[in-house]
N, C-alpha and C positions, 0 to 999 in steps of 0.2 A: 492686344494689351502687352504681350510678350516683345513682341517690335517697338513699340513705346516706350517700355521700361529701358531695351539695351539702348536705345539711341540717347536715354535720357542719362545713365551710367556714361557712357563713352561721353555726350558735353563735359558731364561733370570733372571728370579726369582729366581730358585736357583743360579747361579752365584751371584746374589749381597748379598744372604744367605750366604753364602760362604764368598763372600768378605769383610761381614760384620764380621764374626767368626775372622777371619785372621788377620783382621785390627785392632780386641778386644783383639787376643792374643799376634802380636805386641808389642802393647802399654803396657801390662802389662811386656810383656819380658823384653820390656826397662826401666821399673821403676824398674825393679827388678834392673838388671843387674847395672843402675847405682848405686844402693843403697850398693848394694858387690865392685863394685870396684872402684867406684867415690871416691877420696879426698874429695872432696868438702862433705859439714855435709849439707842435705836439711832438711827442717822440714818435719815434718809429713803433716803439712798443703799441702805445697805445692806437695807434691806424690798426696793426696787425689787430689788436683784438676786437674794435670796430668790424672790421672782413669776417674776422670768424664766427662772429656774432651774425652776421648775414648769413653767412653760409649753413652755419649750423639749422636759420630759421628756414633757408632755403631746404634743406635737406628734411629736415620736421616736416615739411608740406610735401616733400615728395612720397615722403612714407607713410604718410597720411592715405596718399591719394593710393599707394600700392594696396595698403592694406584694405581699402574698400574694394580696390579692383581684386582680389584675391577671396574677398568674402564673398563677394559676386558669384564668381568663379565655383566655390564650392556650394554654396547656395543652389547655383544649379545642375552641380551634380547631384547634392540629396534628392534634388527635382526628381530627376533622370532617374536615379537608381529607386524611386519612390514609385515612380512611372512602370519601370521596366519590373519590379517585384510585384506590383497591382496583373500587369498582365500574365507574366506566370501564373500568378494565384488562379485569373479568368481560363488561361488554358488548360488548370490544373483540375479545376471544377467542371468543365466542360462534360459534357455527354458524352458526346463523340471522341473516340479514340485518336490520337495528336501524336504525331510522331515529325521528327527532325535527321536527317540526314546528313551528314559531311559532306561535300565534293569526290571524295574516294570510297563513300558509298556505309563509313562505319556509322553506326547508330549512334546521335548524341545524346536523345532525348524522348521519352514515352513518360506519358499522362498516365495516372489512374487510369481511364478507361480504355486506353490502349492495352494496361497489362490486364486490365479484368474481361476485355476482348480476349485475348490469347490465353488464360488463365495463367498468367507469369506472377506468382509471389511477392513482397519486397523483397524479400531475401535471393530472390532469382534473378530480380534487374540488373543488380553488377557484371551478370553473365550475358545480358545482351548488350549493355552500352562498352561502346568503342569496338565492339564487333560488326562484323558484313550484317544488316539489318534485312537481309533474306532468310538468317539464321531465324529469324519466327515464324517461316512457315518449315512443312513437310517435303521432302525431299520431292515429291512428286509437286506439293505446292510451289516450290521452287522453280521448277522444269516448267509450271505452268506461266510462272512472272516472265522469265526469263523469254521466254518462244512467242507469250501473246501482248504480256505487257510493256516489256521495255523497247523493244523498237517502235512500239505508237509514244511511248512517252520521250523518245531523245528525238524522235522528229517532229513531236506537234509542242514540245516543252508540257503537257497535262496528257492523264488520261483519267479519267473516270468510267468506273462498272461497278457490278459485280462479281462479287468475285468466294469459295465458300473458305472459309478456315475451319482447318484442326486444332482445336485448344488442346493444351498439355493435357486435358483429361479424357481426350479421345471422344468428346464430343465435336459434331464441324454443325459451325452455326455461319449463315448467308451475309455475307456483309457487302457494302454499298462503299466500294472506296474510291479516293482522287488524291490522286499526285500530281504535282508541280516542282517539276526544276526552276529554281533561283537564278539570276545569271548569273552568281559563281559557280554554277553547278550544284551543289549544294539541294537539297531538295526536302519539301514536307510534305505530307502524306496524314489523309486523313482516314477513318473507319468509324461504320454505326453498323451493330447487330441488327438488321432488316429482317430475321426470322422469323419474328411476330409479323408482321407486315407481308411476309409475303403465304406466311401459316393461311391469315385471315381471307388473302386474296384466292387461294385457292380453292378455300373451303366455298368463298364467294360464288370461283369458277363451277365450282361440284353441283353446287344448290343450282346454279342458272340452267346449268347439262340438266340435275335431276328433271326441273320446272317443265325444260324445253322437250324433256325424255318422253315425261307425264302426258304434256300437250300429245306429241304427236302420237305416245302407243291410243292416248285415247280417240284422238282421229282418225286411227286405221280402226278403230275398233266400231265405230258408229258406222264408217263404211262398210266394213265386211258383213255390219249387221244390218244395215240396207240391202245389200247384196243377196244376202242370205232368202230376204223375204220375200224378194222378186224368182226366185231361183227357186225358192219350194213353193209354190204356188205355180209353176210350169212344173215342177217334178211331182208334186199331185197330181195335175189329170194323168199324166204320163204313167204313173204307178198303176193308178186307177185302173183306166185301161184296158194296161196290161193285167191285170187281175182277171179282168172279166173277159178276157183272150182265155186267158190260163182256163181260167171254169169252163169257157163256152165251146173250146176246141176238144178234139177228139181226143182221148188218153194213147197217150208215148206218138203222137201226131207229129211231125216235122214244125207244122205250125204253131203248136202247143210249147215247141220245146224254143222256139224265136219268142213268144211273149214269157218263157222263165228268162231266157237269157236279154229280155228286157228288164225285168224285173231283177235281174240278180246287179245291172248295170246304174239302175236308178238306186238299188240296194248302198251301191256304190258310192255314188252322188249325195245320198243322205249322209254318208258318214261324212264327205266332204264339206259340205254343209254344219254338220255338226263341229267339225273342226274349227268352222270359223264362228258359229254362234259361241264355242267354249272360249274362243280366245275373245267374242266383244262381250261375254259375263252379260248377255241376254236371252241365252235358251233358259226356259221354264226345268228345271232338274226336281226328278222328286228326292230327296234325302232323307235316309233313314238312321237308326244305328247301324253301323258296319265295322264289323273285324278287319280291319286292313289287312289280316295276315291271309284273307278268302280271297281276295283280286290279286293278292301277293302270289301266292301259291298257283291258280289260275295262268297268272301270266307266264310263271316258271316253267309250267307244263308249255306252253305253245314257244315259250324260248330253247326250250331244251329237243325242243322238235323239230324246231325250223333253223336252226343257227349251227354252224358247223364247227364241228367236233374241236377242230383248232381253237376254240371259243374255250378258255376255263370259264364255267358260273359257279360263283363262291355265295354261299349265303349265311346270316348270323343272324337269328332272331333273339334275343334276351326275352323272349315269355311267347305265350299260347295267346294274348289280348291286347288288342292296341283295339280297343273301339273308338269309333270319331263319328259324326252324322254326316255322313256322306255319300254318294252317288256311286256305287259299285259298277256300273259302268264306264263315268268319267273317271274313274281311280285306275281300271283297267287302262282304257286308253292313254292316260298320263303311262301307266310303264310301259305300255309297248311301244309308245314312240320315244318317249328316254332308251329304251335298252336296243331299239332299231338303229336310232342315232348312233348309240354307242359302240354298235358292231359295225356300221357305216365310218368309223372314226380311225379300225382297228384296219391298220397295211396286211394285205394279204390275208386279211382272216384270221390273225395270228393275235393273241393277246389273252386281258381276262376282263372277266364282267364278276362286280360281288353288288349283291343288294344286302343291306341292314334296318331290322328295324329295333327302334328300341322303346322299352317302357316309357308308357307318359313321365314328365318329369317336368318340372317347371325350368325355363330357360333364361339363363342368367349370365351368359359368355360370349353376346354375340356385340358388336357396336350399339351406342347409346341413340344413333341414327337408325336405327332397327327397333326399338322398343317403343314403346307406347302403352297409355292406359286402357285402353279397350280393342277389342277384335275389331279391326278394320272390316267396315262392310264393302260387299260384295258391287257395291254402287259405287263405292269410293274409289278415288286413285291412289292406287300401291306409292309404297316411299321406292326408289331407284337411284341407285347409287353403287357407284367401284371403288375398288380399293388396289392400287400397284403394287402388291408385295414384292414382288422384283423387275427386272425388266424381262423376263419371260412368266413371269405366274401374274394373274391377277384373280381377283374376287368380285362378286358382282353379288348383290343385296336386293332384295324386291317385296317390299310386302310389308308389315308390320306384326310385331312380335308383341302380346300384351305380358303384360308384369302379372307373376302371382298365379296364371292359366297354364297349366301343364296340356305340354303337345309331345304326340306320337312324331316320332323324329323317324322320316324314310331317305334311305340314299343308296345313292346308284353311282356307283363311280368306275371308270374305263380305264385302261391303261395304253387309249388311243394317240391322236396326234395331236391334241390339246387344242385348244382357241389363243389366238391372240385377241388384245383390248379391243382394236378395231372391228374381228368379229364379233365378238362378246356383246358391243353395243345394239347389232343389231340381231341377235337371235331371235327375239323376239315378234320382229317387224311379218307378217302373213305373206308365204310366197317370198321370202331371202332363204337362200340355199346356197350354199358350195358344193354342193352335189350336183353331179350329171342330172339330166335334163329327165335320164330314166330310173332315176333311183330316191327322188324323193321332188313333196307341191310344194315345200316349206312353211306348210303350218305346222309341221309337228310339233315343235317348239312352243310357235304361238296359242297351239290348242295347252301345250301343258302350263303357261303362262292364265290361261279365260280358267284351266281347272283350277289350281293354286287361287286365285282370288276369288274365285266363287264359293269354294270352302274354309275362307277364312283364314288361310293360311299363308308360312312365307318360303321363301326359296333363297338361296344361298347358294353359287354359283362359284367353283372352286375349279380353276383349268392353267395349267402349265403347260405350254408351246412342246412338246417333243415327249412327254411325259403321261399326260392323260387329263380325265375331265371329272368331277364330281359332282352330283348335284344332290343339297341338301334340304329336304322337302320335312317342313314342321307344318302340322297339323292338328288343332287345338282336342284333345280328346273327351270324352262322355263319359260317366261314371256309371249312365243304367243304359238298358238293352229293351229297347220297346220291340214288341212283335203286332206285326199287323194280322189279323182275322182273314186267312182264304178261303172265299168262296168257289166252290164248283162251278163256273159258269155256265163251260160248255156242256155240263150233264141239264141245264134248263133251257141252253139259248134258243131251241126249236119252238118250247113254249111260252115267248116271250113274245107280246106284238103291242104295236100303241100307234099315237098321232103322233109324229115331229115336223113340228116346225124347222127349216133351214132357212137360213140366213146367210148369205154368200155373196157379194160383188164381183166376184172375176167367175164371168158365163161360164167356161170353158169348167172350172173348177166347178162349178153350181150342177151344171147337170153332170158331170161325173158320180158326186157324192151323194146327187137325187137317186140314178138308179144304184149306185151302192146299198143304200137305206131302200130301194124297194125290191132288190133282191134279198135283201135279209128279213123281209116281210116286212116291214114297216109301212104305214102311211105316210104319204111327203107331201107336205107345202112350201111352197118356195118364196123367198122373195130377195129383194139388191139389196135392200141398207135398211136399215135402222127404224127409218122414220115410217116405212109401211111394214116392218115386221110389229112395232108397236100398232099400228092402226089394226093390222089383222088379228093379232091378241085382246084386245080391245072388243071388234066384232064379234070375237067367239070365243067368250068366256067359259073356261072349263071344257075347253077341245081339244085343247095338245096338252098330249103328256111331257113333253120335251120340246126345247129349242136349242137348235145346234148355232151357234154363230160365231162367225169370225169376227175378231178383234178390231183388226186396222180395214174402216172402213169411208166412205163419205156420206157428209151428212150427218150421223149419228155412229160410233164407235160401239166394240161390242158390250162392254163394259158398262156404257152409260145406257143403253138399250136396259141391261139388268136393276138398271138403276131406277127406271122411269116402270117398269113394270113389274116392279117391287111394291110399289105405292097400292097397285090394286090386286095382284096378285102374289105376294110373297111366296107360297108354298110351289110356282112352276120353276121345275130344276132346267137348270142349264151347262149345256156341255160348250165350253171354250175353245177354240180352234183357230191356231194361228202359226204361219209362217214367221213370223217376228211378232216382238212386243217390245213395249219400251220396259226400260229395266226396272221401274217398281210395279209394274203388274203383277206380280206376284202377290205384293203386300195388299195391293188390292182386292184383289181375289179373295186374299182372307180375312177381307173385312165385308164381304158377302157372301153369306152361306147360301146363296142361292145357285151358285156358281159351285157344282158337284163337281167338274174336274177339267181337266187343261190340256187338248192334245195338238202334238203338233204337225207339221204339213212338210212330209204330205203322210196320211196316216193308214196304216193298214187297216183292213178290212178288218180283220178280228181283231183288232186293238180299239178300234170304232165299237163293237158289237160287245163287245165284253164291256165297255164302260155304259154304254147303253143298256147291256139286261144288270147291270150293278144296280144303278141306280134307280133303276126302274123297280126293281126289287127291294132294295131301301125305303124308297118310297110307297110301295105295295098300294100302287093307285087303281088298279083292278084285278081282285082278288082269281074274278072268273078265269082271266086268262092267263095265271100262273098256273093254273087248276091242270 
């Protein structure tokens, strides 16, 4: 339309050029013409004003035609300048921060969101325009254009990155810029604050780490508890055994003192075992109320015994009571491999170790990724997650924190050779060590990782490269102090005898713990699974005073065994015995009272027999022979 119109202006002007020529040659034709053949005598005067009269009209048309051409003209300037103020106003409003350059590099032009990028005032703009347009970044911003950006931007004409800015207020927020040289040189340059955008991706990245973290500690954790189950079911008969070495051999005998130092080796092996049932939070733990300041103190004595003098131990308790329901054995084993670790950490032996505990208190200072409305159970997967606070310290989070629940706060911190992020990710993993080959298995960790979530609690993980290491151990605390009822056992267990049933699939296990139980006087019946230990209960109603059986069996489970022989017999108690179980066994268990108690594999002798004259006694099923 624009091409149409000027072509149609330009006819028009020369036509009246034209018309104006034509109408001057005209009028002279015709003064001529009447002057050759007109009669009539005119004066000179009158021809001249005839001419002038042409001329005059000729020049009316030509001014005519100027004066269109000239309104034209500014017509499409208003255009122009209509044009070019619309687009300012569009780069003015823009998001994105717009800037314009000279050829000699001085700033001519910045948009609102260029100066609210840089936090530059109105009143501050007159100091960047017509100056070096580097002058908005920081001296060291500068050094970084200068060295990475401008030799990619005068050889490819653009560059685009990222890149971070210093605003005037000492905040530096991420920005996503591109520049473009003109071909005068001259050059414009754009910026968008990216901080949100890349806040969000990170947090993205964090959550996928956490998910992927989750997955796999929970897939070492089913295996090690696979492992575990295979492993004490050979270190039962092996215990076994050697027990009944130990009894049957001659006292202070050379071969009497080969099955203790079998037994002190399997001893061993249990705790190894234990290690990894506490990091998959599937061994059976009994819990009770506990003074954490009793495993506290406990520990102090064999720290203060075993670790060398070079060693400060600092301690600070704020009170005489921090009770929690908790496992006094697993509580121990969490500080001796924290405070083992931590002198494994210390160069030359040389450093300090402080342990703190402090009054329950409700927790309200940690990240909002830590908290939660209720105690994360012991079946659930922990939250996990780091935090960079520089680039030698970081944080590391495990667990959840309930709102409102006051926790006994324990820590243990070293002034060793600290963790980097890379290790920190995997401390936890069963068998990862930076230790020599002789000086730790690498579950220590992971064993204190299975305690911390099977009590409910969370861990807060605090280590600087060259400085040392903390770990902050919150554990939900109890307001009352239950005590359980001890019985003498061993002043009755000689007059204690009855039927039990055993229940066992792996042979090798089966008659180990038959002549167990009939050295202790017992009667023993035996049988592989499930479905004939139900038929022989069945057969002989009111013969056994007890059934021993293990859990994970074929066929029928120990569990649903108690379940099916519940129906006719509800009052025969049952003792549980298992190298592994799945992790809601527990809850099981206490939704059958017929299931008196839960031990595990591989089990001593007197730990066997005391729960046997327990219940046996509980249940006072023949008077004559407590007599």
């Amino acid at each position: 339309m624009k091409t149409a119109g000027k072509t149609y202006n330009q006819k028009r002007e020369t036509f009246f050029s034209v018309l104006a020529l034509c109408i001057l040659l005209i009028s002279l034709g015709a003064i001529m013409y009447k002057m050759l053949v007109s009669s009539i005598h005119y004066s000179v005067m009158h021809y001249a004003l005839l001419a002038e009269g042409a001329f005059l009209a000729v020049i009316l048309i030509l001014y005519t035609s100027q004066h269109i051409k000239i309104k034209r003209i500014n017509a499409e300037k208003d255009r122009a300048l209509l044009q070019l103020e619309n687009r300012m106003a569009a780069i003015e409003a823009a998001a994105d921060g717009i800037g314009i350059v000279d050829a000699d590099g001085a700033l001519l032009y910045m948009n609102s969101a260029l100066q609210k990028l840089h936090d530059i005032s109105d009143d501050e703009v007159s100091q960047y325009i017509g100056s070096d347009w580097l002058n908005l970044y920081t001296e060291n911003g500068r050094k970084e254009v200068q060295e990475n950006v401008l030799p990619v931007l005068t050889k490819t004409r653009r560059w685009r990155g990222t890149s971070p800015i210093v605003r005037n207020n000492g905040d530096i927020v991420c920005a996503e810029m591109s520049l473009t040289l003109l071909p005068d040189n001259s050059m414009i340059g754009t910026a968008r604050d990216i901080s949100d955008q890349q806040r969000a991706a990170k947090e993205k990245m964090a959550l996928e780490q956490q998910f992927y973290q989750a997955q796999k500690m929970e897939a070492i954790g089913r295996l090690a508890g696979g492992i575990a189950h295979d492993f004490n079911n050979i270190l039962a008969a092996i215990s076994g055994y050697a027990e009944f070495l130990e009894e049957d051999l001659a006292v202070g005998s050379a071969e009497q003192q080969f099955a203790k130092n079998i037994l002190k080796a399997g001893a061993q092996a249990k705790e190894l075992v234990d290690q990894m049932l506490a990091f998959s939070r599937q061994k059976q733990s009994t819990k009770d109320a506990l003074n954490l300041l009793d495993p506290v103190k406990e520990s102090l004595s064999m720290i203060t015994a075993s670790f060398p003098k070079s060693i400060e131990v600092h301690t600070d308790f704020d009170g005489d009571e921090f009770y929690i329901d908790g496992n006094s054995t697993q509580i121990s084993q969490l500080l001796m491999n924290l405070c083992v670790n931590a002198r494994d950490a210390m160069e030359e032996d040389r450093g300090g170790l402080s342990l703190t505990l402090e009054s329950p208190k409700v927790i309200d200072s940690l990240p909002d990724e830590l908290m939660g409305d209720k105690l994360l159970e012991p079946s659930e997967t922990p939250n996990i997650f780091f935090e960079d606070v520089s680039p030698s310290k970081t944080r590391m989070y495990l667990g959840q924190i309930a709102r409102d629940v006051e926790y006994v706060a324990l820590r243990v911190c070293d002034s060793g050779t600290g963790m980097s992020r890379t290790i920190m990710e995997h401390i936890f993993e069963p068998f990862f060590t930076t230790k020599s080959v002789d000086k730790g298995t690498g579950l220590g960790l992971a064993t204190v990782h299975g305690v911390v979530a099977g009590h409910c609690g969370a861990l807060v993980i605090e280590s600087e490269v060259g400085k040392g290491t903390c770990f902050h151990i919150y554990l939900p605390s109890i307001k009352t102090v239950s005590k359980r009822e001890n019985i003498d056992v061993d002043a009755i267990a000689d007059k204690v005898s009855g039927n039990i049933l055993l229940v066992e699939d792996q042979e090798d296990v089966q008659e180990m713990m038959a002549n167990m139980l009939e050295r202790l006087g017992y009667d023993v019946g035996i049988c592989s699974d499930g479905l004939e230990a139900l038929a022989i209960i069945k057969d002989s109603p009111g013969y056994f005073d007890l059934v021993i059986t293990d859990h994970n069996m074929p066929k029928m489970t120990g569990v649903e065994l108690v379940q099916q022989v519940c129906y006719f017999d509800p009052d025969l108690p049952f003792i549980m015995v298992s190298g592994y179980s799945r992790e809601k066994l527990q809850e099981i268990i206490k939704d059958h009272p017929s299931i008196k108690d839960v031990l595990r594999k591989p089990t001593p002798r007197k730990a066997l027999n005391e729960s046997i004259v327990r219940i046996l006694m509980e249940k006072n099923i023949d008077k004559q022979k407590l007599a």
